[in-house]
C-alpha positions in Angstrom: 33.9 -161.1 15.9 35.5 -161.2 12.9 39.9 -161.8 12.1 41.0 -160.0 8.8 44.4 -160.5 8.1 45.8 -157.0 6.1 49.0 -157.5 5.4 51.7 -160.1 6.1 55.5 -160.0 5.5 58.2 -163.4 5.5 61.7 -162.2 5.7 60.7 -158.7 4.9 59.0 -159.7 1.7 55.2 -159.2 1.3 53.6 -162.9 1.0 49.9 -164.1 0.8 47.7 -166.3 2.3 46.2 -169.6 1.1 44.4 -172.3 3.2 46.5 -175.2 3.4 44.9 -176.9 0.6 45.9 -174.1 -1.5 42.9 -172.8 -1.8 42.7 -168.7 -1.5 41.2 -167.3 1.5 37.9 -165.2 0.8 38.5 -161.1 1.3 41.3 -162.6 3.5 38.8 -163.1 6.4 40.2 -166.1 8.9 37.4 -168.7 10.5 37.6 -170.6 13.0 39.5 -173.9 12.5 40.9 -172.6 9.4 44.8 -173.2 8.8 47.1 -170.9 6.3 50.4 -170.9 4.9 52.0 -168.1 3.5 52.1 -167.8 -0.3 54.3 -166.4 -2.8 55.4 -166.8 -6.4 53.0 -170.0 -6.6 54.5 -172.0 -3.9 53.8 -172.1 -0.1 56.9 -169.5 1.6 59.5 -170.5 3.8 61.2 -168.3 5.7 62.7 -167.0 9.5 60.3 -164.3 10.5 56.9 -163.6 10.0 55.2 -160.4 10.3 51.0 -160.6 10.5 48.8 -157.7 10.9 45.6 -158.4 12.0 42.7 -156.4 11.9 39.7 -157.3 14.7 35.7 -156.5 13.9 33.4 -156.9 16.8 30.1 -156.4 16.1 26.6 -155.9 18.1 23.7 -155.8 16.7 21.1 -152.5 17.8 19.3 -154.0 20.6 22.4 -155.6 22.1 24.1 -152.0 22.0 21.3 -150.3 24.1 21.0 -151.4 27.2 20.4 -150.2 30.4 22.9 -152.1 33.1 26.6 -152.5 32.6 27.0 -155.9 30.3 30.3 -157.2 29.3 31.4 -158.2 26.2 34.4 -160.7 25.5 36.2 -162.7 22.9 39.0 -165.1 22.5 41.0 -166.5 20.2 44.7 -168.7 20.1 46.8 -168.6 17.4 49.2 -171.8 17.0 52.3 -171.6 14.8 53.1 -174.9 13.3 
């Protein structure tokens, strides 16, 4: 499963991400354990709401897709707003 984060918005302004270091985040793709601020005009944003789209890709590879019984498929995640 893969997080992709498409567009984000503080206080109705569109803002960027960067990983906590600064750093940009590669084709905006979130991994696990990673932490991100919201950028904009070269300083980390501040701000009273935040709007995050998301966009999910689960994948399976061909074998996995074709089976014969029922199987069940399931993901997590938890999202923590510092």
């Amino acid at each position: 499963m893969q997080l992709r984060i498409v567009a984000v918005q503080l206080d109705g302004l569109a803002v960027h991400w960067r990983r906590e270091s600064g750093e940009p985040l590669e084709a905006d793709l979130l991994r696990p354990g990673d932490r991100v601020i919201p950028w904009r005009a070269g300083m980390a944003g501040e701000g009273l709401r935040l709007d995050v789209e998301l966009e999910v890709d689960a994948r399976l590879s061909d074998p996995t897709s074709r089976v014969n019984d029922l199987t069940r498929f399931e993901g997590g995640g938890r999202f923590q707003l510092n």
